[in-house]
N, C-alpha and C positions, 0 to 999 in steps of 0.2 A: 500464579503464572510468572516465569520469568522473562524477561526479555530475549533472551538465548534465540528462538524460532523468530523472531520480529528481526533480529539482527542477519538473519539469514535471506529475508525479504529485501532487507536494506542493501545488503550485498547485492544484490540483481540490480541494485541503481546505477545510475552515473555516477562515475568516483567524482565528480565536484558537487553531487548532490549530496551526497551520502552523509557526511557529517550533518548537514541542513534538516536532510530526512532523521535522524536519529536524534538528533536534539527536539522537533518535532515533536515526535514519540514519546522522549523524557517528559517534555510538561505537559503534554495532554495526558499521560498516563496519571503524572502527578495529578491533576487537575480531577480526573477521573474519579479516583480513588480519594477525593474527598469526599466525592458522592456513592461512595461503596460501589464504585463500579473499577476496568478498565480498562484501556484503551491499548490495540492491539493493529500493528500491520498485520491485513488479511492478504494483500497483494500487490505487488509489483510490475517488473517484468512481464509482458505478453506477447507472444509474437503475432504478428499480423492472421495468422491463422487461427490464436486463439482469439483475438480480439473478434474475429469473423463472428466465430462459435456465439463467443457472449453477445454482439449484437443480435445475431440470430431466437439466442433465448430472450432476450427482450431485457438484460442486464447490464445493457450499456448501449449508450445513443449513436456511437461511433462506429464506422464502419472500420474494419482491419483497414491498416496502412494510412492511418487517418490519425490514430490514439499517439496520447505521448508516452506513453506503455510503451511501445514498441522501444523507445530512442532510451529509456532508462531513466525517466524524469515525469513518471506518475507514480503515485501511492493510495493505494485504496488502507482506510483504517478502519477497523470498525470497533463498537463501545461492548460492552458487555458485562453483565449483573453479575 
């Protein structure tokens, strides 16, 4: 996996996050793959309507217009074998 699609999540941030968010990602990936796994921005960016949707499925506590999705200063990451 390359970073290339993680960078494209990172994009969707706040530009004074964004280097924050991607360094981040740099050593937890590292860190990762010392355990043969790694680590990957799954999500960013949501808008209040998506964040609706995902509280609705029961995959997030937050109701829309509430998350800091919205404002470009959350990151969902997830690990992977």
């Amino acid at each position: 996996m390359a970073l290339e699609p993680d960078l494209k999540k990172v994009s969707q941030l706040h530009a004074l996050y964004r280097p924050y968010a991607t360094r981040i990602l740099q050593v937890a990936d590292s860190i990762a793959q010392k355990h043969n796994m790694r680590c990957r921005a799954v999500g960013a960016y949501r808008s209040p309507e998506d964040q609706e949707i995902a509280y609705a499925k029961g995959t997030s506590y937050v109701r829309g217009g509430y998350s800091w999705h919205q404002y470009g200063l959350a990151m969902d990451i997830g690990l992977y074998a």
